[in-house]
C-alpha positions as CSV (number, residue, x, y, z in Angstrom):
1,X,11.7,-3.9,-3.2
2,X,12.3,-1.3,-0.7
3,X,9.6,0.6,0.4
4,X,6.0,-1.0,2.1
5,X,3.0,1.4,1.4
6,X,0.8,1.5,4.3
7,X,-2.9,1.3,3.9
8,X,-3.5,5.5,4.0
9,X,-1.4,5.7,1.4
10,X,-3.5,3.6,-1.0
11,X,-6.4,5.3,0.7
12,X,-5.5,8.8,0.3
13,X,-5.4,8.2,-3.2
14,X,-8.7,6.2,-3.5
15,X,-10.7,8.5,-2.2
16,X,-9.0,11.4,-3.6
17,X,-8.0,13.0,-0.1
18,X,-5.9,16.4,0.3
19,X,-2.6,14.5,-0.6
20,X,-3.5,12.4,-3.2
21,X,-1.7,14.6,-5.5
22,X,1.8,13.5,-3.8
23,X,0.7,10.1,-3.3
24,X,0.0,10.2,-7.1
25,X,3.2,11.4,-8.3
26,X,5.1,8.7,-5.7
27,X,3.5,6.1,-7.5
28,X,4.6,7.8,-11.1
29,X,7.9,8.3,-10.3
30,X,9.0,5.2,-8.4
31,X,9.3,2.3,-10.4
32,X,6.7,-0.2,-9.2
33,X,9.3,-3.2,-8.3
34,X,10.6,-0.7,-5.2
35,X,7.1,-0.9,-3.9
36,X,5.3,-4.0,-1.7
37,X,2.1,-3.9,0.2
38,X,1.2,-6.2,3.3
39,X,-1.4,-8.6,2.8
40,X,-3.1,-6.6,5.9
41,X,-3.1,-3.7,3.5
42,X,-4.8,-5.2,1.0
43,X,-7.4,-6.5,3.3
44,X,-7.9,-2.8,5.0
45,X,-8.4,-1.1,1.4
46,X,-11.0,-3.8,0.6
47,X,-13.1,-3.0,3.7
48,X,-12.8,0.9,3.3
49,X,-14.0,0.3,-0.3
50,X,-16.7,-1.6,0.3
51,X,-18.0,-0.4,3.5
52,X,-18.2,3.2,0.9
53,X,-20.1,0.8,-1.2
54,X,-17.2,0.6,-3.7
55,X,-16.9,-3.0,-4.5
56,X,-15.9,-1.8,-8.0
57,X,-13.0,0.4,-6.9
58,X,-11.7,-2.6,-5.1
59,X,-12.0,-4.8,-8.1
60,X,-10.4,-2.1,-10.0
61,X,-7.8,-1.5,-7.9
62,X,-6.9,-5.5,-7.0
63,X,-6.3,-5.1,-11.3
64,X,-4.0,-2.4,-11.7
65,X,-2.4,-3.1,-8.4
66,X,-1.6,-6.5,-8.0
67,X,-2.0,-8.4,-11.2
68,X,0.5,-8.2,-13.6
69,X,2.8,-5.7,-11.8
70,X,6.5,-5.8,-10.2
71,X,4.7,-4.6,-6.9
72,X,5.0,-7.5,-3.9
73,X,2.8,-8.6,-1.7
74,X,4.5,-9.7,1.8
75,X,2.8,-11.4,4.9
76,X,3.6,-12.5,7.9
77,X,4.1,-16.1,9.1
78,X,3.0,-17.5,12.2
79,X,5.5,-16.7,14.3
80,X,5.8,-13.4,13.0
81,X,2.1,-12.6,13.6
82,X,3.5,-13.7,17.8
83,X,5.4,-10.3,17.5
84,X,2.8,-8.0,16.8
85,X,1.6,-7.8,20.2
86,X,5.1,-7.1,21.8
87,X,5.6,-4.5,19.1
88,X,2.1,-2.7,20.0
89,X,2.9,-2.6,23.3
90,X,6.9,-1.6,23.0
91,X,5.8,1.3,20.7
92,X,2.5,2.2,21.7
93,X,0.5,1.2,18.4
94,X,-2.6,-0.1,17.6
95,X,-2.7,-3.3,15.8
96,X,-2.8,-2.7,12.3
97,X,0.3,-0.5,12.6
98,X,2.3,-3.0,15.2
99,X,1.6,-5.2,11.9
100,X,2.5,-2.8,9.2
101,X,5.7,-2.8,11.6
102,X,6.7,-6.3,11.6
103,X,6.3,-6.8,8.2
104,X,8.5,-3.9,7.4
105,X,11.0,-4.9,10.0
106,X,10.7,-8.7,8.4
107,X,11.3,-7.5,4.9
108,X,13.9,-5.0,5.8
109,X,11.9,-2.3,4.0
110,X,11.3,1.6,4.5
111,X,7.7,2.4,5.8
112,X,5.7,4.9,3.7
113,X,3.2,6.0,5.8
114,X,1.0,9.6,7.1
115,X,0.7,7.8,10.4
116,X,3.3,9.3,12.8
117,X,2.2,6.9,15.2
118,X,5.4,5.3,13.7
119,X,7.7,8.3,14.4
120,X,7.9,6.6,17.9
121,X,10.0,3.1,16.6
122,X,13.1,2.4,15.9
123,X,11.9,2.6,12.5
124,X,10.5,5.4,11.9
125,X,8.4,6.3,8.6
126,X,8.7,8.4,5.6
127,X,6.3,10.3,3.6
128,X,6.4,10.0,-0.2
129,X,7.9,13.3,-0.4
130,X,10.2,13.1,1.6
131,X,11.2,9.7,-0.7
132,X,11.1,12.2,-3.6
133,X,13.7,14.1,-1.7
134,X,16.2,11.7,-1.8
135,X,18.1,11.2,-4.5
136,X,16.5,8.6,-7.0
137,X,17.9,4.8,-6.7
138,X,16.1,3.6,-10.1
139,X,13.4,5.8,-11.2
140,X,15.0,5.9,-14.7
141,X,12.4,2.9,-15.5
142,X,9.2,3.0,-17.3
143,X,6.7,3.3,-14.9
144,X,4.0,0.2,-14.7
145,X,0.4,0.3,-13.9
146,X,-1.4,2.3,-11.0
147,X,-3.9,2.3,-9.0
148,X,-6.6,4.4,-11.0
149,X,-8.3,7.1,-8.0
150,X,-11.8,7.3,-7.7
151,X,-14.5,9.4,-10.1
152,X,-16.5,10.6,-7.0
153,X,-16.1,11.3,-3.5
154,X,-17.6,9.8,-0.8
């Protein structure tokens, strides 16, 4: 694994935003084992599903996500979850990014985000295209389920 998709990312996509298009062809290109999503992610896309009233979009995408793909699901441990505040304060984030943070800095992956809250770590953030500008590591291999957007908006 080597990249941790922040929430907006699965949400641009959901709901079929202005660049759910890129987001799209990220997902297409980059075999799914190079991908992991924080438990805190999953969590966030549940509650901006269903407060839409989109429980089945949730269901769906738990499916074509999560179950029976090389995607990962990381969290953070107790003493992890101790860090997030330093890291919100250091950096100047809210929580959900000081967490999207840790968990990256924890798995030693590269943070896909449109938040550029996160231009102002260490740590920085990429967009998925500028992923697709760098030269592929493994994209040679067959691409597994995705995410399935939405049919309306909302």
């Amino acid at each position: 694994m080597t990249f941790l998709l922040d929430s907006n990312i699965w949400l641009e996509l959901l709901f079929e935003q202005s660049r759910a298009e890129e987001v799209r062809l990220f997902l297409e290109t980059t075999p799914m084992a190079q991908f992991a999503i924080s438990e805190f992610s999953v969590h966030s896309v549940g509650i901006a599903l269903t407060r839409s009233g989109l429980d089945d979009a949730f269901v769906r995408f738990v499916s074509d996500t999560l179950e029976g793909t090389a995607l990962s699901r990381v969290r953070l441990d107790t003493p992890d979850l101790k860090q997030i505040i330093s890291v919100r304060k250091r950096f100047r984030l809210d929580f959900d990014d000081a967490y999207q943070y840790v968990a990256a800095k924890k798995h030693n992956l590269t943070l896909v985000s449109f938040d550029a809250d996160f231009d102002r770590t260490d740590r920085g953030r990429k967009t998925p295209a500028e992923v697709m500008e760098e030269p592929p590591v493994a994209r040679d291999r067959p691409a597994a389920k995705r995410p399935r957007p939405r049919s309306r908006k909302p």
